[in-house]
TORDOVEX-217929 format. One record per residue (C-alpha): residue in three letters; x, y, z. Coordinates in steps of 0.1 Angstrom, whole numbers. Layout:
BEGIN
<Ala,<X,Y,Z>>
...
! end
This chain:
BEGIN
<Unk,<0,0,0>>
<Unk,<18,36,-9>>
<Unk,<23,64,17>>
<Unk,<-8,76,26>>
<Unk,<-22,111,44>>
<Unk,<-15,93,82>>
<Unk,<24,86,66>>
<Unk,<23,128,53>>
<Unk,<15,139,89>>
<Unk,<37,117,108>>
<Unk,<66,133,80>>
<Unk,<57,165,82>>
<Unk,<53,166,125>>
<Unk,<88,150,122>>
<Unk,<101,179,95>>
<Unk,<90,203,121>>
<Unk,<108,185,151>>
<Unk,<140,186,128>>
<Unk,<137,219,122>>
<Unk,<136,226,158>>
<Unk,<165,209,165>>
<Unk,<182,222,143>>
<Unk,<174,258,153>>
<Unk,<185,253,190>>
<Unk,<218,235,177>>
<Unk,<229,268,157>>
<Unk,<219,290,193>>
<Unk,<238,262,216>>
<Unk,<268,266,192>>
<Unk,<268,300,185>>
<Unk,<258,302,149>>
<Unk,<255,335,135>>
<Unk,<227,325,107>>
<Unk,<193,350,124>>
<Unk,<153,341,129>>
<Unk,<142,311,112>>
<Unk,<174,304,89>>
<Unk,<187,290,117>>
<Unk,<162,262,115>>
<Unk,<175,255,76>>
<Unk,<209,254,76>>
<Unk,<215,219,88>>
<Unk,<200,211,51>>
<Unk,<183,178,66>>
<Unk,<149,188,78>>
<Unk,<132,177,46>>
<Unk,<147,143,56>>
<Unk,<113,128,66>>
<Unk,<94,135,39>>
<Unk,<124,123,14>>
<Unk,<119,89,30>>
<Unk,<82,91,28>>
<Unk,<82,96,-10>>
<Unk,<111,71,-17>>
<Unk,<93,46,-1>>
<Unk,<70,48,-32>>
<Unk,<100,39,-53>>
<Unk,<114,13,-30>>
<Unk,<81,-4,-28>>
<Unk,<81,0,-65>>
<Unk,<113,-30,-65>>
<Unk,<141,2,-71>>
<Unk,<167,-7,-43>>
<Unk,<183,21,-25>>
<Unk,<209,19,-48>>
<Unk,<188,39,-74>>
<Unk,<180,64,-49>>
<Unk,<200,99,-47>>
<Unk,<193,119,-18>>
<Unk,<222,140,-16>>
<Unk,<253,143,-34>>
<Unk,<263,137,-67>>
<Unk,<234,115,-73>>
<Unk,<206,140,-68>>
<Unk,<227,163,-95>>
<Unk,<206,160,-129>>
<Unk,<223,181,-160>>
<Unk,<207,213,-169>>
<Unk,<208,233,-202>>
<Unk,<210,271,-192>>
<Unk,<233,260,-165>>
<Unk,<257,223,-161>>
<Unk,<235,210,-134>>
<Unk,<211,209,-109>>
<Unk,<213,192,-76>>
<Unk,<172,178,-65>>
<Unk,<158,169,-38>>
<Unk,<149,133,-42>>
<Unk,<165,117,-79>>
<Unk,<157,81,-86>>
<Unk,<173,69,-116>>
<Unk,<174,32,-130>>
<Unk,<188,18,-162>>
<Unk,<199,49,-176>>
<Unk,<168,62,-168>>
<Unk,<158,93,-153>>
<Unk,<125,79,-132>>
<Unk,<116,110,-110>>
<Unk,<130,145,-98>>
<Unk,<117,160,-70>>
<Unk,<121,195,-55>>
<Unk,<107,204,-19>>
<Unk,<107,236,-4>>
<Unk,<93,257,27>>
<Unk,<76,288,21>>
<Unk,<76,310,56>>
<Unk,<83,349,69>>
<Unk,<90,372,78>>
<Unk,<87,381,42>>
<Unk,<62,356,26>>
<Unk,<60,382,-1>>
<Unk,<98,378,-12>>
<Unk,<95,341,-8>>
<Unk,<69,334,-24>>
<Unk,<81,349,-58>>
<Unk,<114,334,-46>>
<Unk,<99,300,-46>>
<Unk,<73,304,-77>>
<Unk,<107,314,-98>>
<Unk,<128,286,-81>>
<Unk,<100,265,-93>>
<Unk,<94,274,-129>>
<Unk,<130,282,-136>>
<Unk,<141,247,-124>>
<Unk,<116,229,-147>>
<Unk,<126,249,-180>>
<Unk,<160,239,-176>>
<Unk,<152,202,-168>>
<Unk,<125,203,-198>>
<Unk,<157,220,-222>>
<Unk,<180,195,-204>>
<Unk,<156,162,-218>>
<Unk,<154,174,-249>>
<Unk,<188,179,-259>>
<Unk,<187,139,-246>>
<Unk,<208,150,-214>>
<Unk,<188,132,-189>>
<Unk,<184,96,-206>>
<Unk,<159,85,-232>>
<Unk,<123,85,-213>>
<Unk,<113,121,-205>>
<Unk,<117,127,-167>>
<Unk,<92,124,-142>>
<Unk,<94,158,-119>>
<Unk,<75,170,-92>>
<Unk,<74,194,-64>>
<Unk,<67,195,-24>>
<Unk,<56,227,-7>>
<Unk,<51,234,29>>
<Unk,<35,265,40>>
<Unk,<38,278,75>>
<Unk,<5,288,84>>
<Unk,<10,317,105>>
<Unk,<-11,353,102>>
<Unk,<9,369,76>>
<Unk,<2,341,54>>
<Unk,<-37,339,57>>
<Unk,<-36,379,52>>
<Unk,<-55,388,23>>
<Unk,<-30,414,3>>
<Unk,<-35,436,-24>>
<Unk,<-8,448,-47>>
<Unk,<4,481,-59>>
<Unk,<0,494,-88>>
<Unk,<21,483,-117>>
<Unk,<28,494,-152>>
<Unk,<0,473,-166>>
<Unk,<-28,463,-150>>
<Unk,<-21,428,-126>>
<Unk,<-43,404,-128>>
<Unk,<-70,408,-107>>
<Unk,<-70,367,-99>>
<Unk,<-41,378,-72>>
<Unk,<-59,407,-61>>
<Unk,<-71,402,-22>>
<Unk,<-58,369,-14>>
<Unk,<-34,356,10>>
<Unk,<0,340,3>>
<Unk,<-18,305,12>>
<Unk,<-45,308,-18>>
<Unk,<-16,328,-41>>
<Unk,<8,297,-41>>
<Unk,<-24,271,-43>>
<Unk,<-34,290,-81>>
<Unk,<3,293,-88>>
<Unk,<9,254,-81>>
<Unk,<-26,247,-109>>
<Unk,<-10,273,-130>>
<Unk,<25,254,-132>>
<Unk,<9,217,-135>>
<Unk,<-16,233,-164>>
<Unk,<16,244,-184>>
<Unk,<30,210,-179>>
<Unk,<59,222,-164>>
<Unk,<56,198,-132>>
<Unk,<39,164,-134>>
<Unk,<27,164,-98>>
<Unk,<27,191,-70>>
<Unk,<16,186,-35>>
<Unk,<10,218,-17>>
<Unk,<5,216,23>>
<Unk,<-1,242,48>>
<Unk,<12,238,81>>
<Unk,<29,250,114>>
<Unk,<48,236,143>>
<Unk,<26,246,165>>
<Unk,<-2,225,149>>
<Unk,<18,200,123>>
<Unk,<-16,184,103>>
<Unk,<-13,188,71>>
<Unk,<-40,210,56>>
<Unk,<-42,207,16>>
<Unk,<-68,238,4>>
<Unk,<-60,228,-34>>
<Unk,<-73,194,-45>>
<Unk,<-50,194,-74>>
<Unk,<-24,198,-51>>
<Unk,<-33,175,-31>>
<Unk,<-15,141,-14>>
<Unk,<-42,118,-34>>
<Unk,<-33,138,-64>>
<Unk,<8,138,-60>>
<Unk,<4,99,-48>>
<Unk,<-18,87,-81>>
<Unk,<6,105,-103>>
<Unk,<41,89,-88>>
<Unk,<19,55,-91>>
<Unk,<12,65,-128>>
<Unk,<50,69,-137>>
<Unk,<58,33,-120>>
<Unk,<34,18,-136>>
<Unk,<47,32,-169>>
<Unk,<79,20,-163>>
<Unk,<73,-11,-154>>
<Unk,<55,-16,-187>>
<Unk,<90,-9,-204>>
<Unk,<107,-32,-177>>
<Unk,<118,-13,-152>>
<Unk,<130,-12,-128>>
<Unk,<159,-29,-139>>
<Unk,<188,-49,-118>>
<Unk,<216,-22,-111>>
<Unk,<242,-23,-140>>
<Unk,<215,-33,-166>>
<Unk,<211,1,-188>>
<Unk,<184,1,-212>>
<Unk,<187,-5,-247>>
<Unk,<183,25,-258>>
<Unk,<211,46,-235>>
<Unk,<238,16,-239>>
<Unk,<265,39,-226>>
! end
């Protein structure tokens, strides 16, 4: 049975607690980093949810082996730049199975970071799309999605209003909070194909289940897509015992 929405709270209460940790490790040593950075910088709080969503694959027959989680194997090639290192990176028999970015979205500025994170986002998947098809990334066309955690807290709920521009802005953004801005955002980048699955969740430490206000974006969604791809591959064989390529990447 995949990961389902019990597994996604258990990772995300634990993603909190690592945060945590790692916050009051940077203040017991000293650490210069200020406000919630210094929950980030140990780079491993998104550790819990990697494992939740390579379980799919490993439950899928890939062995760990085919698994990158950090390090060279979670770097993919890119075209506008050499590379790109991902979250989670499965790769078996030459082929490129999944990429998968996740990311936090919090304050104090959730207005900076959430056009931070919307041009992260896009960016990353035009250069992987580029990447594919100058055949740099194996001969199926990659599987990519994307992992968002809001922090509910007030300045997110906030309905905002921008001001004015040079054109007109699109009244769609027009008196809605950062939560409902980054749920039409994550629709907008799955209509243009450039992500095959997102799962947007809001939470906070302070109260760590998951709430999912886009049903698009949803777990159910982001779980029936991953389940899609395997099934796909396994049509064409895969997964493959390590060392086997496929035919059609010999190399």
């Amino acid at each position: 049975m995949p990961p389902g929405e019990d597994d996604l709270n258990r990772a995300v209460a634990a993603y909190w607690g690592a945060k945590q940790m790692q916050g009051d490790t940077a203040r017991a040593t000293g650490s210069t980093a200020e406000g919630k950075a210094k929950g980030v910088r140990g780079g491993r709080h998104f550790a819990p949810i990697v494992e939740l969503v390579a379980r799919f694959f490993t439950d899928a027959g890939y062995s760990p082996g085919c698994i990158g989680t950090s390090g060279n194997k979670t770097i993919i090639p890119g075209y506008f730049r050499p590379g790109k290192a991902w979250d989670l990176v499965v790769v078996n028999g030459g082929v490129l199975v999944a990429a998968i970015e996740m990311k936090a979205l919090g304050g104090p500025s959730f207005g900076n970071n959430f056009n931070n994170r919307v041009e992260e986002a896009l960016g990353n998947a035009l250069d992987l799309a580029h990447a594919s098809r100058e055949s740099l990334c194996g001969p199926e066309p990659p599987w990519l999605g994307y992992f968002l955690i809001m922090d509910d807290a007030p300045e997110s709920r906030r309905p905002v209003r921008e001001r004015t521009a040079t054109f007109p802005l699109d009244e769609v953004w027009q008196g809605h909070s950062y939560q409902q801005r980054f749920g039409l955002a994550g629709e907008r980048l799955l209509d243009g194909k450039h992500y095959d699955a997102l799962c947007y969740v809001i939470s906070s430490p302070e109260d760590p289940e998951v709430a999912m206000p886009a049903a698009a974006l949803n777990w159910a969604h982001f779980s029936a897509s991953i389940q899609a791809r395997l099934t796909y591959l396994a049509e064409l064989g895969y997964p493959r015992p390590e060392g086997q390529l496929s035919l059609e990447n010999p190399g």
